[in-house]
Backbone bond lengths (Angstrom), bond angles and torsions (degrees), N, CA, C in turn:
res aa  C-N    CA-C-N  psi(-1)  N-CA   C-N-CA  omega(-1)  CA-C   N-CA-C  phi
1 X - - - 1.444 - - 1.525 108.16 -
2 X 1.498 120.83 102.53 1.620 103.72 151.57 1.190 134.60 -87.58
3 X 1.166 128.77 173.07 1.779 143.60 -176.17 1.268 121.80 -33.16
4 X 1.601 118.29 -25.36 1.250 133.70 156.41 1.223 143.60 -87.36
5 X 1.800 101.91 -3.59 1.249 99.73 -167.01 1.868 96.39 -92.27
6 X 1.719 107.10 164.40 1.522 101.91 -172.97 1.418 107.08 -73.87
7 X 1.153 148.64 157.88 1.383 154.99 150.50 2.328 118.92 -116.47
8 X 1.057 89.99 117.55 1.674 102.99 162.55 1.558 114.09 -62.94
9 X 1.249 129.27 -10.37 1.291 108.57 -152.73 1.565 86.20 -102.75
10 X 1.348 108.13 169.24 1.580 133.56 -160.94 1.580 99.81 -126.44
11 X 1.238 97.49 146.14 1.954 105.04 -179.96 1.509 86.34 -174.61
12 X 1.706 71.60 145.32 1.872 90.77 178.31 1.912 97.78 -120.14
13 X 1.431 112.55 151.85 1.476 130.88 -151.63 1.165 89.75 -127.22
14 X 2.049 120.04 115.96 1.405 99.90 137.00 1.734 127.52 -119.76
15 X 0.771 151.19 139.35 1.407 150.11 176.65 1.580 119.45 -108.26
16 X 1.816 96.44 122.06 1.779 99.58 168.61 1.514 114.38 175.81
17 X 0.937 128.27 -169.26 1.771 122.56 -160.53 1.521 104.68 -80.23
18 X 1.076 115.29 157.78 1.289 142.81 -176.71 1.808 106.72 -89.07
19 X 1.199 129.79 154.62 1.090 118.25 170.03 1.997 100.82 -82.07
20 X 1.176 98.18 3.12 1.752 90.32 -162.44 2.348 92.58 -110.37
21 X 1.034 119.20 -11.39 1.560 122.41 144.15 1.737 86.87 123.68
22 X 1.361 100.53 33.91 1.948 94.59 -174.55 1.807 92.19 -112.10
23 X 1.201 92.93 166.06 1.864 90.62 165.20 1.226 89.46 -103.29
24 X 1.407 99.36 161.65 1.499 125.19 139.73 1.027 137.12 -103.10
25 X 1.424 128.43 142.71 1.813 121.97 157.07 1.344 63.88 -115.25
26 X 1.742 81.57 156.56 1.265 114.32 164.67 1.879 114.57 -156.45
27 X 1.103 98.84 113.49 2.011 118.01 -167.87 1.887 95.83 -104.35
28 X 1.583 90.26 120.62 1.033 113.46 -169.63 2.213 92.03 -125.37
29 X 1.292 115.71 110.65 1.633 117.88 -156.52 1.654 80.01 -117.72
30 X 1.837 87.77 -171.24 1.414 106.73 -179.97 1.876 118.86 -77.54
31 X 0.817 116.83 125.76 1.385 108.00 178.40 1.444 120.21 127.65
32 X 1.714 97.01 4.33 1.839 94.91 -160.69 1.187 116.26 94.27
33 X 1.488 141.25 -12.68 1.291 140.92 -167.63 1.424 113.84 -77.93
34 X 1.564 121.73 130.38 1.480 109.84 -161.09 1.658 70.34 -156.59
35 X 1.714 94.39 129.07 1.567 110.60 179.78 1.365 99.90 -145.97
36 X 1.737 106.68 94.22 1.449 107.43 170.22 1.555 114.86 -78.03
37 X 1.196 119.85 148.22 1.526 131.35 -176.72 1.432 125.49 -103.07
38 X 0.739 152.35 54.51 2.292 141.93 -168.82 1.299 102.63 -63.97
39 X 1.466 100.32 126.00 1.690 108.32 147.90 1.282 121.20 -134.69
40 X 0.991 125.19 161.68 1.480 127.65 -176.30 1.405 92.97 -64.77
41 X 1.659 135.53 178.54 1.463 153.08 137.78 1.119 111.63 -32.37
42 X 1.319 132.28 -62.87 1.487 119.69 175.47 1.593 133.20 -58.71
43 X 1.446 97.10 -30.69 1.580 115.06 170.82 1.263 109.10 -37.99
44 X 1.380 103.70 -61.08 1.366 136.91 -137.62 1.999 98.80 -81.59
45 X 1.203 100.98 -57.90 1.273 106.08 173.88 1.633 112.72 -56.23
46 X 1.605 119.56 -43.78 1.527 117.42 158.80 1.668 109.30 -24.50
47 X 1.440 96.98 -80.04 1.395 111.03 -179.84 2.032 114.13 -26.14
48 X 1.368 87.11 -68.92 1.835 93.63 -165.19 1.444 88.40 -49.08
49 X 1.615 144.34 -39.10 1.061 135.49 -156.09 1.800 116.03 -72.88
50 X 1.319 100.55 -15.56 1.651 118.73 -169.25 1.690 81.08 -88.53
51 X 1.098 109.71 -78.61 1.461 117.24 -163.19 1.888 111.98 -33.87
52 X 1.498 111.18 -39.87 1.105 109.67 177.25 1.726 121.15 -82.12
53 X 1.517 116.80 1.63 1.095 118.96 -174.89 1.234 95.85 -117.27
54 X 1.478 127.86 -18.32 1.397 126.32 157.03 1.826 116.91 -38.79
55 X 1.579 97.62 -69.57 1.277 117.61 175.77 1.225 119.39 -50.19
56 X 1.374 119.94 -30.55 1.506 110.63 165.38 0.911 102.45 -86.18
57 X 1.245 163.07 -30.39 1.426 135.55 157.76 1.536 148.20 -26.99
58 X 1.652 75.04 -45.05 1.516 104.92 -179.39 1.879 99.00 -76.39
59 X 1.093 98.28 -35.49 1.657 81.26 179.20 1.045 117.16 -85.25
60 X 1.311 144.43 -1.46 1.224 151.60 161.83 1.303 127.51 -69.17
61 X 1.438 98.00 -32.85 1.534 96.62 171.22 1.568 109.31 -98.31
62 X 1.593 117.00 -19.13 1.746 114.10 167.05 1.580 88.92 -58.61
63 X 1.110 151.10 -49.69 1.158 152.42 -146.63 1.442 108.22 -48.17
64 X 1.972 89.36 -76.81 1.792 116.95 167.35 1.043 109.03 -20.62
65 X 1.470 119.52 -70.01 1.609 138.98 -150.97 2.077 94.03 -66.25
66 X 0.791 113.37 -48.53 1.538 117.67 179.74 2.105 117.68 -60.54
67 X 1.610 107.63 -5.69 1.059 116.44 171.04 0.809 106.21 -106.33
C-alpha cells in the first residue's frame, strides 16, 4: 500500500510525552493493532515539520483542483 492508495480501515491517534522525556504517537487501528512510537524531542519536531509541509501541499493542490 502507498500514501495514495485509498484505505477503509479506521485508527484512532494519540500523541504526548512520555514519563521517560520521549513523545509518543501511538495508533491504535482496526483489528487490535496498537503501534506505539518514541522519539526523542528533536525527532519529533522533524516529524511535526513534515506533517505541516505535508498539509500545505495538500492544500495547494485542493487549491489547483478548485480552479
Amino acid at each position: 500500500m502507498g500514501i495514495n492508495d485509498p484505505s477503509d480501515t479506521s485508527a484512532n491517534i494519540q500523541i504526548g510525552p512520555t514519563d521517560a522525556g520521549m513523545v509518543r504517537i501511538y495508533v491504535e487501528a482496526d483489528g487490535g493493532v496498537e503501534i506505539p512510537m518514541d522519539f526523542d524531542p528533536e525527532e519529533a519536531e522533524e516529524i511535526a515539520e513534515e506533517i505541516r509541509a505535508a498539509a500545505q501541499g495538500a492544500r495547494q493542490m485542493t487549491e489547483k483542483k478548485k480552479r
